[in-house]
C-alpha positions in Angstrom: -83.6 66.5 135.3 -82.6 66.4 138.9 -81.1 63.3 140.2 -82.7 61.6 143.8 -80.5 62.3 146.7 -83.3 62.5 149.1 -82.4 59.2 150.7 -78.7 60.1 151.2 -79.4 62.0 154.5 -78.5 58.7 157.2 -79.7 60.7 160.5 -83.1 61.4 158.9 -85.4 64.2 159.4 -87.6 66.0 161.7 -90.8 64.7 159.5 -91.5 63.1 156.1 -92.6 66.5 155.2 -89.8 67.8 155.2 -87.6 65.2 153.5 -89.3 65.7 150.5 -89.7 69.8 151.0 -87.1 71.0 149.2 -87.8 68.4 146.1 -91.1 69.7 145.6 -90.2 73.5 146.2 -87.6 72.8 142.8 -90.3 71.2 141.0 -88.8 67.6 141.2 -92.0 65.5 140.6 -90.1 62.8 138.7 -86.1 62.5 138.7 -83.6 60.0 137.9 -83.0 57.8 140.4 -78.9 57.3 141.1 -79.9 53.2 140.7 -81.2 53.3 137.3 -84.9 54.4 136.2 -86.8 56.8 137.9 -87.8 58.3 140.8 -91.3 59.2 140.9 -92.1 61.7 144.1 -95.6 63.8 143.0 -98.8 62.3 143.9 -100.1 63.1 140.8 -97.7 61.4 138.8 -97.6 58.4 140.7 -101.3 57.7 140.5 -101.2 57.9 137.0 -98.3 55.5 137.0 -100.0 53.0 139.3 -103.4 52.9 137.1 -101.4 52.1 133.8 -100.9 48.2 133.2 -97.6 48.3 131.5 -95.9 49.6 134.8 -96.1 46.4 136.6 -94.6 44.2 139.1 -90.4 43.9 139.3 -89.1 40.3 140.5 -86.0 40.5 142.7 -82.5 40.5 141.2 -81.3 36.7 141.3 -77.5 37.9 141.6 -78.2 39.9 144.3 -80.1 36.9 145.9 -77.6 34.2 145.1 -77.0 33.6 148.4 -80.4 32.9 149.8 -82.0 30.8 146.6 -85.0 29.7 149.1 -85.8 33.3 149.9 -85.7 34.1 146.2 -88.1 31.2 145.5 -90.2 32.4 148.0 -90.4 35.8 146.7 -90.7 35.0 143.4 -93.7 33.1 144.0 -94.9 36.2 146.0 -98.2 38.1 144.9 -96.1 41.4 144.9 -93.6 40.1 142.2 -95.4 38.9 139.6 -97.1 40.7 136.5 -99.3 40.2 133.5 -102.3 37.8 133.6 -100.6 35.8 136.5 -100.8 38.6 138.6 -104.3 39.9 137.6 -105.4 36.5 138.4 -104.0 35.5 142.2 -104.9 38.9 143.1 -108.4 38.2 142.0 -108.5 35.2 144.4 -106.6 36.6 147.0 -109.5 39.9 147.1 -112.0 37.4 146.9 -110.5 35.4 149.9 -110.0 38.9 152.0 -113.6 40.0 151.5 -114.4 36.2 153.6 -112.7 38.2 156.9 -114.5 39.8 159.5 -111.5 42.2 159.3 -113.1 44.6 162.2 -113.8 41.8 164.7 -110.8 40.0 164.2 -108.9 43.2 165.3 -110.9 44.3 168.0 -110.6 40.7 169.8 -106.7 41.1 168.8 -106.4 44.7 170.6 -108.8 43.1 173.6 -106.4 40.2 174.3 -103.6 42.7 174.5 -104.4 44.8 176.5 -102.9 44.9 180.4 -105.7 43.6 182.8 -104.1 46.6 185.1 -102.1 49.8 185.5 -98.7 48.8 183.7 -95.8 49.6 181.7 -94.9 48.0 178.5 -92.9 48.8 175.1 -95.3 50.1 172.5 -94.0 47.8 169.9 -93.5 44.7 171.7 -95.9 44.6 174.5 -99.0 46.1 172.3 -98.2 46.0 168.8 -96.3 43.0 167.9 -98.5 40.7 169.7 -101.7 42.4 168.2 -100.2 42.0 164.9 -99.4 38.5 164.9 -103.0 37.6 166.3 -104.6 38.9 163.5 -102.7 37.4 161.1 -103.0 33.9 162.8 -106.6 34.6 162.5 -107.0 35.8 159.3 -105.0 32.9 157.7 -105.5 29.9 160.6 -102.6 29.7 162.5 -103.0 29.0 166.6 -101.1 31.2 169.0 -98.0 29.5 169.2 -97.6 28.7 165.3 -98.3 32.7 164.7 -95.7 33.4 167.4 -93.3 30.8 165.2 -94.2 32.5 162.3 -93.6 36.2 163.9 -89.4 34.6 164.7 -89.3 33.5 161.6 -90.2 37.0 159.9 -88.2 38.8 162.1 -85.2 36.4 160.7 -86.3 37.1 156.9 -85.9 41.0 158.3 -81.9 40.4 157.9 -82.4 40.0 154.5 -85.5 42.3 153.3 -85.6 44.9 156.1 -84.2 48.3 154.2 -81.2 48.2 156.5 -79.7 44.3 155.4 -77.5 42.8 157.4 -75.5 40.3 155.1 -73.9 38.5 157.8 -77.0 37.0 158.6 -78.2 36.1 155.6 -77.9 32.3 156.0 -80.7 32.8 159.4 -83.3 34.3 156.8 -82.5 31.4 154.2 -83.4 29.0 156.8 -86.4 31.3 157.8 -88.0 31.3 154.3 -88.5 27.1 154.5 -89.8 28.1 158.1 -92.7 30.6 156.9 -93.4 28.2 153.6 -93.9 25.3 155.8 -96.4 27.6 158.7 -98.5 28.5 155.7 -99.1 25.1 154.2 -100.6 24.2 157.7 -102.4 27.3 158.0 -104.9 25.8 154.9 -105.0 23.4 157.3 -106.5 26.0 160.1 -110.0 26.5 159.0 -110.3 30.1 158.6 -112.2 31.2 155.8 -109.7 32.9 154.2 -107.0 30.4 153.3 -109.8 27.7 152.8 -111.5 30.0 150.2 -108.2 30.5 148.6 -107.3 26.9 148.4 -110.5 26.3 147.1 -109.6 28.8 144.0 -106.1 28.0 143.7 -104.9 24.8 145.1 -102.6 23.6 148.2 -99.1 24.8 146.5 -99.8 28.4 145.1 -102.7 29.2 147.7 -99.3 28.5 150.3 -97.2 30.6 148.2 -99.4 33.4 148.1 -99.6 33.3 152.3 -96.1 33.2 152.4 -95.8 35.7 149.7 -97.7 38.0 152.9 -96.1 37.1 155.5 -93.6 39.9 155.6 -95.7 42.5 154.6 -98.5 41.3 157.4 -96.0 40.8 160.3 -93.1 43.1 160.3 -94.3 46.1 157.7 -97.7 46.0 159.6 -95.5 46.7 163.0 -93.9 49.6 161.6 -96.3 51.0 160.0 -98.5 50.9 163.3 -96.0 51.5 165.4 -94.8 55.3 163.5 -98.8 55.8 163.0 -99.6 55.6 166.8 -96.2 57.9 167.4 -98.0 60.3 165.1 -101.3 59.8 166.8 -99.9 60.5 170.6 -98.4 63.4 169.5 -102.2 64.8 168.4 -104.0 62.8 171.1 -106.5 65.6 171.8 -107.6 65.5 167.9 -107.3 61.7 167.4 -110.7 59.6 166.9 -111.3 56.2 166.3 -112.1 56.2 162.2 -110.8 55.1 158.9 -110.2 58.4 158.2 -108.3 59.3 161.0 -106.0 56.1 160.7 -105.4 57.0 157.1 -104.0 60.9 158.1 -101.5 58.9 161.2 -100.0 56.8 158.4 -99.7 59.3 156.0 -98.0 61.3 158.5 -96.3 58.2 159.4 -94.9 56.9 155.6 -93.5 54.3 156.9 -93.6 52.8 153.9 -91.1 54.8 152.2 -91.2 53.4 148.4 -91.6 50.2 146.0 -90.5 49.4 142.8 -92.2 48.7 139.6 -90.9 47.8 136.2 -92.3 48.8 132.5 -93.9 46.6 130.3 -94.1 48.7 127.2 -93.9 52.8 126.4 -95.3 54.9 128.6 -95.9 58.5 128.3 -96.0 60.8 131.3 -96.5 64.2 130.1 -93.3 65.0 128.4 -91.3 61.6 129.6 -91.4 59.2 127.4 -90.4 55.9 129.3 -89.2 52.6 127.8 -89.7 48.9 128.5 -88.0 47.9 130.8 -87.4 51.0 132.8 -87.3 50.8 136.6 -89.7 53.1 138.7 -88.8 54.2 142.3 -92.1 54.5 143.3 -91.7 56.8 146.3 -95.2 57.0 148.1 -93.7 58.5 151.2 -93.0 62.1 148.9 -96.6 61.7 147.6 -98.2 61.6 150.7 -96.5 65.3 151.3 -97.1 66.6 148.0 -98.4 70.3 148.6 -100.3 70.0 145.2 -102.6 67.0 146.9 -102.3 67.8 150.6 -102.1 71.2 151.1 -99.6 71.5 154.5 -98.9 68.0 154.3 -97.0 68.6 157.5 -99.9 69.6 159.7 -101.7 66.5 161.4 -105.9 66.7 160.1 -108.0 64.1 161.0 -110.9 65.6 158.9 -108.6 65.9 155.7 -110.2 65.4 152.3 -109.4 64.5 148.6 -106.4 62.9 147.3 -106.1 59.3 148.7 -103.2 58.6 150.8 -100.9 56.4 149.0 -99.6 54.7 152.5 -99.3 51.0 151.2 -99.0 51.9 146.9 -102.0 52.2 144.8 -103.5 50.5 141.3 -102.8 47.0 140.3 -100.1 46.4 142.6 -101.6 48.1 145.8 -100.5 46.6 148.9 -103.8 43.7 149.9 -102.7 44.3 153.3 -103.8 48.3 154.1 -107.6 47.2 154.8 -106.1 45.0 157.7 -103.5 48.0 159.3 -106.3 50.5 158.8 -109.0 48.4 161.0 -106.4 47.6 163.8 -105.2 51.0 163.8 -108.2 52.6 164.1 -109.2 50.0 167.3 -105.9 51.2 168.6 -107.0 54.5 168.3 -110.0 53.1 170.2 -107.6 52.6 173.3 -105.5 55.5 172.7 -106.9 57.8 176.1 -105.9 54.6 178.2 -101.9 55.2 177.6 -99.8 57.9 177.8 -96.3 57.9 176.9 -93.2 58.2 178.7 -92.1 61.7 179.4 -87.9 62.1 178.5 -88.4 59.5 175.5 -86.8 61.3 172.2 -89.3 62.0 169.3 -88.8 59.3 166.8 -87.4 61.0 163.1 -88.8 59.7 159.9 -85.9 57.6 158.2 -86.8 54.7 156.9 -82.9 53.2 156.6 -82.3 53.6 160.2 -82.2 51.1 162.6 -82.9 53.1 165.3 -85.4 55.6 163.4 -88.1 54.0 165.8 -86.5 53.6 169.3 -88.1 52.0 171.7 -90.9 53.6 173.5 -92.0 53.2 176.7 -96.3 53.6 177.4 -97.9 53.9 180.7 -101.3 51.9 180.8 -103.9 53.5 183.9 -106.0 50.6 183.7 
């Protein structure tokens, strides 16, 4: 079996698609990942491994963590981490909690607010994205303005620590962040919004905090990315874009800027003729699914009106990511907005790696008004 290398290329590539080309043309749908486990690339097989209950949630590594026990703590009471009937049960309330959001509202008033009242110029990520971003997270979970702006610093701290590109000499600034970001969602169950109240209502003040917390990554700094590489994607076909679901699915597909999470076995598991252990690791790498030939036929090319397999942008199964319904309905009222900007000309086309720094450099966009 061929071992995963794929990830050892530190300048990137042209496109996800092509990453993962030469995997797929050698038939390496499952391979053994240099870190222990596996690395699971075709779509196929990573379905099937997301449907089956024994290949569940990993906690993080508390040596690798000893350093930052608060951010551990918080993790570990994280959604994302857990497995088994605790898991099956806070994602329960956290679903029934999301379906309280008027998801589509809250993200059109969010890309309203943001928008320049006038011809201007602005960064894509931090003049239009980051501040949409953090307003519909305040709103979803009851934050005001200025504690979602606290709560966006205090992420981007955390980042030192859990961004894919660490930064260990600043590991004390996301310890101190984690206390930060547990504190701004207690008082967010103090906000109102139907969401948290409806989870505190199911879960209590402590674990219904948690949980928030748990998010707040995921909703603030994952949901830039993945927005900002999905909108690269969708000025690149502006002439084909259009304001749907279905559309926002093929940018971020396109875009995989989720790259891969991890999962760990609960019991045996069969896939075809791998037989997998407890306790064996899985790379889940939903960035090579989304450009498996066998499910997207030319993954590379850009079609807003593709059908079939489901993109596996955020995960899928048990432990799917709560948070794609919320980037899918503010990308698609970006999408909305997209004829109003036009990027800079001379700015270099971004290349898909998710380890790089500077694998999204900043982008300048021209707003007519």
């Amino acid at each position: 079996m061929k071992t995963f290398h794929t990830f050892d290329t530190p300048d990137g590539w042209a496109s996800a698609a092509e990453a993962f080309r030469d995997d797929f043309a050698t038939g390496g749908r499952i391979q053994i990942a240099p870190w222990g486990g596996y690395a699971i690339l075709g779509h196929q097989e990573l379905v099937s491994l997301a449907r089956n209950p024994l290949a569940d949630g990993m906690a993080p590594d508390p040596a690798a963590m000893a350093d930052t026990p608060a951010l551990l703590s918080l993790l570990n009471r994280a959604l994302f981490t857990k497995s088994g009937d605790a898991h099956r049960t806070q994602r329960a309330a956290l679903i029934a909690a999301f379906n309280t959001v008027p998801l589509a509202g809250i993200a059109r008033e969010a890309v309203r607010r943001a928008l320049p009242s006038g011809p201007a110029r602005i960064d894509l990520r931090a003049g239009l994205i980051a501040p949409v971003v953090r307003r519909v997270w305040g709103d979803i979970i009851g934050l005001d303005a200025t504690a979602a702006l606290q709560l966006e610093d205090a992420v981007r701290d955390m980042a030192h620590v859990l961004s894919l590109s660490p930064d260990p000499a600043k590991a004390h600034l996301a310890e101190a962040a984690a206390g930060r970001v547990r504190n701004l969602s207690l008082a967010a169950l103090e906000g109102g919004a139907p969401f948290s109240r409806n989870l505190r209502d199911r879960l209590g003040d402590g674990l219904a905090a948690d949980l928030i917390a748990g998010m707040a990554f995921d909703a603030i700094e994952s949901a830039a990315t993945g927005l900002d590489a999905a909108l690269r994607v969708a000025f690149a076909h502006r002439r084909q874009v259009t304001a749907t679901a279905q559309c926002a699915n093929e940018c971020l597909r396109l875009a995989s800027s989720t790259p891969m999470t991890m999962r760990l076995t609960t019991g045996r598991i069969a896939l075809g003729d791998l037989a997998m252990q407890a306790g064996t690791v899985l790379s889940m790498v939903w960035a090579a699914g989304n450009h498996d030939p066998l499910a997207f036929p030319a993954p590379e090319r850009f079609d807003p009106d593709r059908q079939g397999a489901r993109p596996l942008m955020f995960g899928t199964g048990q432990h799917a990511c709560l948070g794609h319904a919320i980037i899918r309905a503010t990308l698609v009222q970006l999408l909305g907005v997209l004829e109003a900007f036009a990027p800079e000309a001379g700015t270099r086309p971004a290349r898909w790696s998710p380890f790089a720094k500077d694998s999204l450099p900043a982008l300048g966009i021209c707003f007519e008004g």
